[in-house]
N, CA, C and O atoms as a CHARMM CRD file, in Angstrom:
* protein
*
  320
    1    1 UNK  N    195.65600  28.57000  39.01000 PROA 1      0.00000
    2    1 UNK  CA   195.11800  27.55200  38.13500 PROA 1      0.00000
    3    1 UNK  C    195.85800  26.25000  38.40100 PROA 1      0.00000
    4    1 UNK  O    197.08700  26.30600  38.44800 PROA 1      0.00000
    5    2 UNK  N    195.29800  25.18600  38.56400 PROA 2      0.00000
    6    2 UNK  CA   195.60200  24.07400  38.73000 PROA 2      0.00000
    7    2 UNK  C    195.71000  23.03800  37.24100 PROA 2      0.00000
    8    2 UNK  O    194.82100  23.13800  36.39600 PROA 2      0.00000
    9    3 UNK  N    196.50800  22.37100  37.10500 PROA 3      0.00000
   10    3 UNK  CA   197.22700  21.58000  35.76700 PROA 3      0.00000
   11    3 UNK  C    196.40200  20.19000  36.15800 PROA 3      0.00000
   12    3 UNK  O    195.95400  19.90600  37.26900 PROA 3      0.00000
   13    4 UNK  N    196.32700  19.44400  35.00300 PROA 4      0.00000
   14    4 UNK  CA   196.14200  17.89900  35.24900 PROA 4      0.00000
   15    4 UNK  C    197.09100  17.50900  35.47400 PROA 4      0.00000
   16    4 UNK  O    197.98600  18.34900  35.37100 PROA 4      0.00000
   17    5 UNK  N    197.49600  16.23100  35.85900 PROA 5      0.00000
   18    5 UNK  CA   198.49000  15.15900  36.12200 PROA 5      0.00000
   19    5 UNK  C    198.81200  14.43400  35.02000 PROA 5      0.00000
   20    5 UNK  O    199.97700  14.04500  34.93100 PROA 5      0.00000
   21    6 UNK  N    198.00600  14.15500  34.12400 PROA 6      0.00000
   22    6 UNK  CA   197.53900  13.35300  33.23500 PROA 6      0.00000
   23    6 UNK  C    196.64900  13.62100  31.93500 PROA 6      0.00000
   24    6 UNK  O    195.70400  14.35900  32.21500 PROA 6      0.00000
   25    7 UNK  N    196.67600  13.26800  30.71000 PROA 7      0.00000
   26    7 UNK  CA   195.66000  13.75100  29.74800 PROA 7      0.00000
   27    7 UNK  C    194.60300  12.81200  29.87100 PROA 7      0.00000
   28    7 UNK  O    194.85100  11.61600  29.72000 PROA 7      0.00000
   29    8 UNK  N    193.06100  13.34100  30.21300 PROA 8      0.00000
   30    8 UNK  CA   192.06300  12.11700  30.65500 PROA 8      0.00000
   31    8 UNK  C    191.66000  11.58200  29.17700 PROA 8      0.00000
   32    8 UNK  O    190.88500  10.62600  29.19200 PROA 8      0.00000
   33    9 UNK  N    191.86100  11.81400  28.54700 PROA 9      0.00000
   34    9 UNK  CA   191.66700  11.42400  27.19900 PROA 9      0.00000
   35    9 UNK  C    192.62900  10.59800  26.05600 PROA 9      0.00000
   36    9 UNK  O    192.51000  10.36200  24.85300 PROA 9      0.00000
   37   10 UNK  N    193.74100  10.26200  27.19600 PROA 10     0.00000
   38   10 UNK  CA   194.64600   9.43600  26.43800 PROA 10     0.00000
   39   10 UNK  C    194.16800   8.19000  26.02400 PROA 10     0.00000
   40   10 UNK  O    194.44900   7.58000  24.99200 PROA 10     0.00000
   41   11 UNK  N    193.36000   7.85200  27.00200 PROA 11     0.00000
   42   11 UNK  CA   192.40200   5.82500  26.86700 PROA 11     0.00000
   43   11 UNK  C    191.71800   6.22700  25.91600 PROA 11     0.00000
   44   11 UNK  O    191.27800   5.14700  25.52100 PROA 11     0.00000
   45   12 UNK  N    191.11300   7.31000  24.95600 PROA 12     0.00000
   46   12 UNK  CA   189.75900   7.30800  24.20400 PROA 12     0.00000
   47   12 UNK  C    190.38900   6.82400  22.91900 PROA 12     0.00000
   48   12 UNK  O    191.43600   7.25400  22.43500 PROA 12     0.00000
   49   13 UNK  N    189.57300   5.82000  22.40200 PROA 13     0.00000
   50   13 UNK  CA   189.31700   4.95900  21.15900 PROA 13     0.00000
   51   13 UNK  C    189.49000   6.11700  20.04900 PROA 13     0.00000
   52   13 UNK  O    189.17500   7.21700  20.50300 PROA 13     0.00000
   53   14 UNK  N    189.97500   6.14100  18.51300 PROA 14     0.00000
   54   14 UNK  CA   189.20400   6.90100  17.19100 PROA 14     0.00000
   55   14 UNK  C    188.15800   6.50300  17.42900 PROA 14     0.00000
   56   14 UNK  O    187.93600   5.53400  18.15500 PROA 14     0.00000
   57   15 UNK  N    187.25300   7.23500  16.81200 PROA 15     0.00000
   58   15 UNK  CA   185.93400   6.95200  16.58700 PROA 15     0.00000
   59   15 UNK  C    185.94900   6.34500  14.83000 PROA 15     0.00000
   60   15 UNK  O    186.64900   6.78700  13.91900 PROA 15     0.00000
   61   16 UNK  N    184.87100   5.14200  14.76200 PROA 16     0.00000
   62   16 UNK  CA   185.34000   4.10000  13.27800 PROA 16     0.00000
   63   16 UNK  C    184.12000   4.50600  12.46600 PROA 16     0.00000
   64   16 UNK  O    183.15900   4.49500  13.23600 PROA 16     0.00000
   65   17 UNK  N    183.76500   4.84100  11.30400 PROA 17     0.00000
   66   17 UNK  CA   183.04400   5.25700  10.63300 PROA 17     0.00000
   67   17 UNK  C    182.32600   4.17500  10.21500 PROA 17     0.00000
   68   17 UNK  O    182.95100   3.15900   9.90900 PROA 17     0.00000
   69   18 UNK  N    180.75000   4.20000  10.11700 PROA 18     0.00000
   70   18 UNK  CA   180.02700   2.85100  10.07400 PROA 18     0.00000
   71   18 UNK  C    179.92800   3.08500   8.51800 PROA 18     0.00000
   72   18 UNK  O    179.62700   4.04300   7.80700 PROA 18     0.00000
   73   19 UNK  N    180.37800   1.57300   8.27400 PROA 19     0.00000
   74   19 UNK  CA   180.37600   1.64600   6.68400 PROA 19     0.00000
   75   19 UNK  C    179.00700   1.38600   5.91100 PROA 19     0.00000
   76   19 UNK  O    179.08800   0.97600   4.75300 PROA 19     0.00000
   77   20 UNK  N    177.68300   1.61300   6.51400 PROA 20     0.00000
   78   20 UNK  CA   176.86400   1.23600   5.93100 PROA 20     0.00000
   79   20 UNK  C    176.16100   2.06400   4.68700 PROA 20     0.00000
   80   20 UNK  O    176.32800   3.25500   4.95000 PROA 20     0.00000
   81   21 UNK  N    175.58400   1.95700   3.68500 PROA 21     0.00000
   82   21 UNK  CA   175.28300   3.34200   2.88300 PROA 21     0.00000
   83   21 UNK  C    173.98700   3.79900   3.15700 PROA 21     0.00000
   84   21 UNK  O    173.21000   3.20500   3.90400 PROA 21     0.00000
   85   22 UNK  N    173.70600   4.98100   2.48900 PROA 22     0.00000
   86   22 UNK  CA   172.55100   5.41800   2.97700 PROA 22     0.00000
   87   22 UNK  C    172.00500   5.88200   1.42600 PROA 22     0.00000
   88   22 UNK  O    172.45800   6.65600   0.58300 PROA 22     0.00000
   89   23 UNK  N    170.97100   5.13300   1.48100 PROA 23     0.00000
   90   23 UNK  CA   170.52900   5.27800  -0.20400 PROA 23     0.00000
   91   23 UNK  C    168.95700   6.28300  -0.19600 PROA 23     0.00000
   92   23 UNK  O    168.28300   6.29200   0.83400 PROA 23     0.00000
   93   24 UNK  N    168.52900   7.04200  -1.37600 PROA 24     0.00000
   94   24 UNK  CA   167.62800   7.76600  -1.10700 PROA 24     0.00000
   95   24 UNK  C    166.13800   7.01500  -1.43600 PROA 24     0.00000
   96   24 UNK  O    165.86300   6.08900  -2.19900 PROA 24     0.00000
   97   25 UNK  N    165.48400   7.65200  -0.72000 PROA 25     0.00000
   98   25 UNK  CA   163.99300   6.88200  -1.07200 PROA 25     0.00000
   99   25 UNK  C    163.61100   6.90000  -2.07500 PROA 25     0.00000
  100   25 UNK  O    163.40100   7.99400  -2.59900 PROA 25     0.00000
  101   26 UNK  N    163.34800   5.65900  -2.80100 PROA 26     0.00000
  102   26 UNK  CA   162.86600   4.93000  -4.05100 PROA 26     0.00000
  103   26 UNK  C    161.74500   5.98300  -4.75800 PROA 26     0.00000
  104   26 UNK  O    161.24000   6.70900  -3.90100 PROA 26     0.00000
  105   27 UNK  N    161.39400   6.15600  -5.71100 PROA 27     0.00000
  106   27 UNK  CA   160.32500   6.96500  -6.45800 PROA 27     0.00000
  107   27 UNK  C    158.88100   6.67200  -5.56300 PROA 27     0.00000
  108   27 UNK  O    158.42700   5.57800  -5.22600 PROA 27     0.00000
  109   28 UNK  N    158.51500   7.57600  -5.39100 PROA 28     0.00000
  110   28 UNK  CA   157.13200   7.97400  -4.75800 PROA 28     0.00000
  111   28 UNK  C    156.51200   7.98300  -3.59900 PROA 28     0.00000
  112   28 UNK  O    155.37500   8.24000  -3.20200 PROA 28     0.00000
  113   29 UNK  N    158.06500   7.45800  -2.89200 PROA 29     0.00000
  114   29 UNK  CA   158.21800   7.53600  -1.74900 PROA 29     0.00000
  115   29 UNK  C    158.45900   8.22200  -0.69900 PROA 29     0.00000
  116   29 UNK  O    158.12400   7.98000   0.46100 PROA 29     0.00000
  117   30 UNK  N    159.03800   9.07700  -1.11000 PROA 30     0.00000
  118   30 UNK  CA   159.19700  10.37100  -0.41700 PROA 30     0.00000
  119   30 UNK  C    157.66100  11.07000  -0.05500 PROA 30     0.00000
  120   30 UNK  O    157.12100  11.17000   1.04600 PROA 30     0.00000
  121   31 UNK  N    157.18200  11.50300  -1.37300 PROA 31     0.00000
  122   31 UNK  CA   155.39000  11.81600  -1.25900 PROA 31     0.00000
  123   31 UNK  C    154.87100  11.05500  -0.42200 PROA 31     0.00000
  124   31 UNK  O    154.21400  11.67600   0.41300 PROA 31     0.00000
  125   32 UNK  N    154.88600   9.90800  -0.27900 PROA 32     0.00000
  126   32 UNK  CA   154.12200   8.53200   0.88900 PROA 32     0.00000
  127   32 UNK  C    154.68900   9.43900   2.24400 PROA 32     0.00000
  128   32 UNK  O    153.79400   9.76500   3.02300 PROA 32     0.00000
  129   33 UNK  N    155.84400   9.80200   2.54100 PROA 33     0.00000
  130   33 UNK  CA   156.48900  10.23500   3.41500 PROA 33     0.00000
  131   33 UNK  C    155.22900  11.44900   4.01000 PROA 33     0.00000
  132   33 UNK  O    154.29700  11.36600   4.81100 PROA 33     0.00000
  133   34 UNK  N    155.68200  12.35500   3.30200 PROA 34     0.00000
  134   34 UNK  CA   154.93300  13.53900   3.55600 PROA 34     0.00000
  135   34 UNK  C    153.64000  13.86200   3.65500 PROA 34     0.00000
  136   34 UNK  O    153.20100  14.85100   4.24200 PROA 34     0.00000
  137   35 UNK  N    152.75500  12.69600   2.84900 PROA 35     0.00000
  138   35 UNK  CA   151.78200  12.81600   3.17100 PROA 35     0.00000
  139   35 UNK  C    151.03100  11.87500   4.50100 PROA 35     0.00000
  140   35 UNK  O    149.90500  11.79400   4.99100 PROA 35     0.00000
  141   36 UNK  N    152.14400  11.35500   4.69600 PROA 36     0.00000
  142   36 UNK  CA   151.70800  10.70100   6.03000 PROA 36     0.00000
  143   36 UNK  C    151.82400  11.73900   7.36200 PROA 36     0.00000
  144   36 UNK  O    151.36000  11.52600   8.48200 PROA 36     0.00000
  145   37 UNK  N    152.52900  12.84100   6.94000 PROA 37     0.00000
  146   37 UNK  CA   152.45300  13.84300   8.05300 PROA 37     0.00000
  147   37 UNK  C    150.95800  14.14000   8.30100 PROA 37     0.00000
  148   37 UNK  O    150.29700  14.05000   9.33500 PROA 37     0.00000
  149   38 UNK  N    150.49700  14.65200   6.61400 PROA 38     0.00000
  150   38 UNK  CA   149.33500  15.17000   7.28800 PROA 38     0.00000
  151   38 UNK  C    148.05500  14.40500   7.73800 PROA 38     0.00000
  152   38 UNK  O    147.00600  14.99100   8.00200 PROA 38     0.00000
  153   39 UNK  N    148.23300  12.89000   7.81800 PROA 39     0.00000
  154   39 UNK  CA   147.75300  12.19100   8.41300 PROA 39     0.00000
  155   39 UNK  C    147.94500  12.03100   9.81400 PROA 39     0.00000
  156   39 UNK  O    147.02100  12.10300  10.62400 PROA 39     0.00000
  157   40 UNK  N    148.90700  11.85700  10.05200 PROA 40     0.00000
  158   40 UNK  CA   149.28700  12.73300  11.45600 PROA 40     0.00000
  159   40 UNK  C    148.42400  13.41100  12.27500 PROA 40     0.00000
  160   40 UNK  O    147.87800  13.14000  13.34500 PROA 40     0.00000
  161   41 UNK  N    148.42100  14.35000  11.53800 PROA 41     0.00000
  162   41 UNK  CA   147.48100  15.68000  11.65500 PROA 41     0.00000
  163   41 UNK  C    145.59500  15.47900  11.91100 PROA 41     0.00000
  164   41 UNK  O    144.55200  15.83100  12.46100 PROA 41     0.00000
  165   42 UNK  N    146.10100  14.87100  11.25800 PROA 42     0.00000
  166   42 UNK  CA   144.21300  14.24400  10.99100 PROA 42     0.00000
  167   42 UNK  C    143.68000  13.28300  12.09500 PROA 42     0.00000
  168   42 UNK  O    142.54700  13.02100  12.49800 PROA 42     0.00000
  169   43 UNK  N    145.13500  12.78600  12.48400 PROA 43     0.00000
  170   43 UNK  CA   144.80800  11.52900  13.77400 PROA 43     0.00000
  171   43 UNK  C    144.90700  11.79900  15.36000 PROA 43     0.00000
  172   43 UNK  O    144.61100  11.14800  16.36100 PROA 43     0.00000
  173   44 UNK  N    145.40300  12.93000  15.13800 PROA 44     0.00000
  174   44 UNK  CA   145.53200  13.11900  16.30600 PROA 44     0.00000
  175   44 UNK  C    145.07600  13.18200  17.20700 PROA 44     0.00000
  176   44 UNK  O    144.05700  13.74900  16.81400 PROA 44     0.00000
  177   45 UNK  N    144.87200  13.02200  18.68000 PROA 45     0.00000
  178   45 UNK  CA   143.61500  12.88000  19.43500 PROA 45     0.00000
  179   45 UNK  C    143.35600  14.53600  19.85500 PROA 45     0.00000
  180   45 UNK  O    142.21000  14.85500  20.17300 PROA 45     0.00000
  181   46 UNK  N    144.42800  15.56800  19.85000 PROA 46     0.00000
  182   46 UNK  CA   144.29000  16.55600  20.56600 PROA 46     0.00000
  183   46 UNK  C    145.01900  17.48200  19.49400 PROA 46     0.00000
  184   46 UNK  O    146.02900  17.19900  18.84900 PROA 46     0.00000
  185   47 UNK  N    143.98300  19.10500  19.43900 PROA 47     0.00000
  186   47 UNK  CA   145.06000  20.12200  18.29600 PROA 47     0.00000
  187   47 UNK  C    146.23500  19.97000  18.96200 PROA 47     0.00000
  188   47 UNK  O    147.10900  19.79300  18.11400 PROA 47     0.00000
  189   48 UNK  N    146.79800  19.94800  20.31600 PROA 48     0.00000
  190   48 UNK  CA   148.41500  20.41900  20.61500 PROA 48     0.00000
  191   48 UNK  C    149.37000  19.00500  20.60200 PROA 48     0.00000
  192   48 UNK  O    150.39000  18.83800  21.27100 PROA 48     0.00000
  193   49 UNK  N    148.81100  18.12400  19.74200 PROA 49     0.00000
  194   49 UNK  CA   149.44100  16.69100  19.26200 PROA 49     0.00000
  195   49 UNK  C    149.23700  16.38500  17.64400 PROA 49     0.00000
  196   49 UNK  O    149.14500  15.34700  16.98900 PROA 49     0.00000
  197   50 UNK  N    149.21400  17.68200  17.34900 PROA 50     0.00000
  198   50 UNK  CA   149.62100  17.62500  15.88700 PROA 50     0.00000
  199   50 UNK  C    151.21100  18.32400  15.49500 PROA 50     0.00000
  200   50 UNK  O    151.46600  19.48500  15.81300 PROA 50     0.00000
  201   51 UNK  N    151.96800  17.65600  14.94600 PROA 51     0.00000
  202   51 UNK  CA   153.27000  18.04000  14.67400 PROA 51     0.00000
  203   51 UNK  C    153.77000  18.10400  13.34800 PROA 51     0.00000
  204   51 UNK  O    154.91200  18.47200  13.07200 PROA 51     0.00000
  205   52 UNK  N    152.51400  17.58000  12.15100 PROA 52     0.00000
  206   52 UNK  CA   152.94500  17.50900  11.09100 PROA 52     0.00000
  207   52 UNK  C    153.97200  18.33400  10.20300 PROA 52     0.00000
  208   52 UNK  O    154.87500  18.00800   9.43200 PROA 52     0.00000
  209   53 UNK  N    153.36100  19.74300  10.71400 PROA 53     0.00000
  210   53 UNK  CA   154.01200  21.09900   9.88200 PROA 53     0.00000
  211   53 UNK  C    155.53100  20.51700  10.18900 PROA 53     0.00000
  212   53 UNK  O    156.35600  20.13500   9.35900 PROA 53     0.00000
  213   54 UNK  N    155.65900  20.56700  11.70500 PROA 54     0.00000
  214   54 UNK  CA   157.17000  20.36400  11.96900 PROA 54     0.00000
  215   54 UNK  C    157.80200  18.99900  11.83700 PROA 54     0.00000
  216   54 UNK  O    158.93100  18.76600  12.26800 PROA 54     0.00000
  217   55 UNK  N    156.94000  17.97600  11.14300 PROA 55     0.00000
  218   55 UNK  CA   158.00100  16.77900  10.70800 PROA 55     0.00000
  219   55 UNK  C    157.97000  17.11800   9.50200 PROA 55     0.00000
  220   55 UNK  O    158.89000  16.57100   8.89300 PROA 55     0.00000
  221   56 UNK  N    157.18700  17.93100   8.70000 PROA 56     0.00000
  222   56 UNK  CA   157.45000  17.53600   7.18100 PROA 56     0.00000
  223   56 UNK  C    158.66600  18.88500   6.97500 PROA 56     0.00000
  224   56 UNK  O    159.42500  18.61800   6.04400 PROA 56     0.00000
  225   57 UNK  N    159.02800  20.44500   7.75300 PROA 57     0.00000
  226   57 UNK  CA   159.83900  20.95600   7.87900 PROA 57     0.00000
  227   57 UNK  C    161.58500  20.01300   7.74200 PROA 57     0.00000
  228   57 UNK  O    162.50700  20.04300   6.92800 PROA 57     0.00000
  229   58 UNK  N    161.26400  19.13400   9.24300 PROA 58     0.00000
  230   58 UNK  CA   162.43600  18.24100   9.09100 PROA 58     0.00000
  231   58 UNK  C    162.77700  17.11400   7.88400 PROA 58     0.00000
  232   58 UNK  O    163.89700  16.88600   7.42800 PROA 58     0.00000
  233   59 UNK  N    161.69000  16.56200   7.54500 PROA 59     0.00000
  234   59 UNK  CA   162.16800  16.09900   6.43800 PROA 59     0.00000
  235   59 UNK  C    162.64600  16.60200   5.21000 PROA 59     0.00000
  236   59 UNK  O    163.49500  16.07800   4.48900 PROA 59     0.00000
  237   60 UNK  N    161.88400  17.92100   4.98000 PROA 60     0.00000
  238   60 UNK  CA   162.46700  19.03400   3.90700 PROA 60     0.00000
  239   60 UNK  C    163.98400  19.24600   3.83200 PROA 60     0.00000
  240   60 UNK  O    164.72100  19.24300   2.84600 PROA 60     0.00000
  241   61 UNK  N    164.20700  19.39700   4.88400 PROA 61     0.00000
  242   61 UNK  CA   165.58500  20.01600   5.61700 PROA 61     0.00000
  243   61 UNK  C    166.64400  18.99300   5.33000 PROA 61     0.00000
  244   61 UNK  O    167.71100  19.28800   4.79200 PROA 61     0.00000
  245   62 UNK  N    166.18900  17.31400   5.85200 PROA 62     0.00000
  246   62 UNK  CA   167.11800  16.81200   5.45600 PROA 62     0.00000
  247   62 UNK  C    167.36000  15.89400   4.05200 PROA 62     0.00000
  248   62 UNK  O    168.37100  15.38000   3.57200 PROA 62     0.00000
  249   63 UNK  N    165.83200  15.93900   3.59400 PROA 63     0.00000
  250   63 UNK  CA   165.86000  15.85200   1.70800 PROA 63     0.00000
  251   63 UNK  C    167.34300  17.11400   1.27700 PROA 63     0.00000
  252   63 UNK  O    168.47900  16.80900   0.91500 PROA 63     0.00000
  253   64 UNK  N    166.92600  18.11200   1.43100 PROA 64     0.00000
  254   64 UNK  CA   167.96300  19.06400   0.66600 PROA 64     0.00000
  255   64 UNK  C    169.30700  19.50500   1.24300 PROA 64     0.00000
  256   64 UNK  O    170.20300  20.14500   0.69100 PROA 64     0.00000
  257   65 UNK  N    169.22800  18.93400   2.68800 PROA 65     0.00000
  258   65 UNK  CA   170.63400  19.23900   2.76200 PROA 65     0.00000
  259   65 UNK  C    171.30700  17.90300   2.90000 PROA 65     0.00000
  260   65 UNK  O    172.37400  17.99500   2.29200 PROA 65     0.00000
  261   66 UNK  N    171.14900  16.44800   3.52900 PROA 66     0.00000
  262   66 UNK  CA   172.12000  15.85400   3.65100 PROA 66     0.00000
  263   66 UNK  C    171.81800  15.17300   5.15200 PROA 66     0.00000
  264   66 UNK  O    171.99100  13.97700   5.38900 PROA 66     0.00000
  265   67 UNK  N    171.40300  16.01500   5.98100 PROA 67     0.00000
  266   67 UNK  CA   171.53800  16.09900   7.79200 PROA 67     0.00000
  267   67 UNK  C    170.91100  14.91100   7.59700 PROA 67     0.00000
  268   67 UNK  O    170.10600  14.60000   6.71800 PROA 67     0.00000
  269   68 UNK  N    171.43800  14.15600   8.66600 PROA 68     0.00000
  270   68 UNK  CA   170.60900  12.68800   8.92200 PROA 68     0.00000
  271   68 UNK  C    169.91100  12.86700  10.69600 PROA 68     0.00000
  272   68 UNK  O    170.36000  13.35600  11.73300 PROA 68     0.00000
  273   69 UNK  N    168.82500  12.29200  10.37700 PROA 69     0.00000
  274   69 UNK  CA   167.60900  12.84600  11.72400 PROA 69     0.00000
  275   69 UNK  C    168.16100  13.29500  12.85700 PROA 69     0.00000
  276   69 UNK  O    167.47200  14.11600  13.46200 PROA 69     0.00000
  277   70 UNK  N    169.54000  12.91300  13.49000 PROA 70     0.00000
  278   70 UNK  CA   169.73000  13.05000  14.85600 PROA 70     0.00000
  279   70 UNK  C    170.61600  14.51500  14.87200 PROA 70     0.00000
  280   70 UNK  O    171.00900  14.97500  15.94400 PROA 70     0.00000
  281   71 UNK  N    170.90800  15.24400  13.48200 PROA 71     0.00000
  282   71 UNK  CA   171.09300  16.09300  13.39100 PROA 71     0.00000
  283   71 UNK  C    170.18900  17.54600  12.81400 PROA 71     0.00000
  284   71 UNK  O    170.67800  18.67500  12.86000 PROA 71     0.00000
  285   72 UNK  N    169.05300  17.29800  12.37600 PROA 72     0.00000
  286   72 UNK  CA   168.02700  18.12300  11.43700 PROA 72     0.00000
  287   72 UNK  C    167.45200  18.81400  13.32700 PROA 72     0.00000
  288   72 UNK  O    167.38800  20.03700  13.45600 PROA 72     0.00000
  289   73 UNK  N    167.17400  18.08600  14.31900 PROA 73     0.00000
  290   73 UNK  CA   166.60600  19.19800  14.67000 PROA 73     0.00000
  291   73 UNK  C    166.94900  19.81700  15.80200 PROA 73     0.00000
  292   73 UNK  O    166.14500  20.36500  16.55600 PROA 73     0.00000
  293   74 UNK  N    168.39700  19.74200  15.99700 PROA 74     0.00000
  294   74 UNK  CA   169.12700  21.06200  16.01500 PROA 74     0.00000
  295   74 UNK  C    169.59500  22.22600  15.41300 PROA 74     0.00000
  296   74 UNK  O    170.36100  22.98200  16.01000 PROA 74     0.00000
  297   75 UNK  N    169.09500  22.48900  13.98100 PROA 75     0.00000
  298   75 UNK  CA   169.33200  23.78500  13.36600 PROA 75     0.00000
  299   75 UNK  C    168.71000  24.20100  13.72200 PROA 75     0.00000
  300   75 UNK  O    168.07300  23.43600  14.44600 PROA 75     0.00000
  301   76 UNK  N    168.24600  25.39400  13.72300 PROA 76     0.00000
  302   76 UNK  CA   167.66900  26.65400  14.59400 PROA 76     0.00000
  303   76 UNK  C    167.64700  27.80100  13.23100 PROA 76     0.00000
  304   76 UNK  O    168.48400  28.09900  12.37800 PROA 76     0.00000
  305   77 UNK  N    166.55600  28.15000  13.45800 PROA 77     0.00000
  306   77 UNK  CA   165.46000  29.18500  12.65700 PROA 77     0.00000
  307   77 UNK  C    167.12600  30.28400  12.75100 PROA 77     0.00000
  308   77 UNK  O    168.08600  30.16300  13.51100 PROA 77     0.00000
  309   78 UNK  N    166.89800  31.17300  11.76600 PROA 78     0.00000
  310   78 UNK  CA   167.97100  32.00100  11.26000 PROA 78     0.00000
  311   78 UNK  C    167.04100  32.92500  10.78000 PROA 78     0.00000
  312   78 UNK  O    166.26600  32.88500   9.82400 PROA 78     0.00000
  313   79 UNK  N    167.39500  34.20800  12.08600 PROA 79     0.00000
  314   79 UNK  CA   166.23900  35.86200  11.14200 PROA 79     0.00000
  315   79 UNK  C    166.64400  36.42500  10.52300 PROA 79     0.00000
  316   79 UNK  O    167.60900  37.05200  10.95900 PROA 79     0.00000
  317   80 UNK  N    166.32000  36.61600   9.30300 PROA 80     0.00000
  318   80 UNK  CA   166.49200  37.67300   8.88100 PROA 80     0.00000
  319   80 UNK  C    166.68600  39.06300   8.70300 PROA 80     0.00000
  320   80 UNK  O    166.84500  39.52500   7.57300 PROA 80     0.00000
C-alpha cells in the first residue's frame, strides 16, 4: 500500500451555511401546487410524459419531512 505525501484536502474551504430562510407556502397554496400536477397530466403530449403521480409523491415527501428538492429524490422506496 502506498501513503500520500500530503493531505489533498488540506486547501478545502468549511463549507458556510446560506443564511437565507425558507418559509412554507402561504394558505392555499400548496393545493395550487398539487393540483397543477394533475394538470400536468392532462397536458401532456404523450401517456409516457406524464409524471404527475411522481411530482406530487415528491412534494408529499418534502411537505412532511423537511427534504428540500435536491434531496427528496434520492430516497428510495423501502419494502416492507
Amino acid at each position: 500500500m502506498r501513503w500520500l505525501a500530503a493531505n489533498p484536502a488540506a486547501e478545502l474551504k468549511a463549507i458556510k451555511p446560506d443564511p437565507s430562510v425558507t418559509w412554507p407556502l402561504l394558505s392555499g397554496r400548496f393545493e395550487k401546487v398539487i393540483a397543477a400536477t394533475y394538470d400536468y397530466d392532462k397536458h401532456a403530449r404523450r401517456p409516457s410524459d406524464q409524471f404527475g403521480a411522481e411530482m406530487r409523491a415528491i412534494i408529499e415527501l418534502m411537505r412532511w419531512t423537511g427534504l428540500r428538492i435536491g434531496g427528496a429524490p434520492y430516497v428510495r422506496e423501502i419494502a416492507a
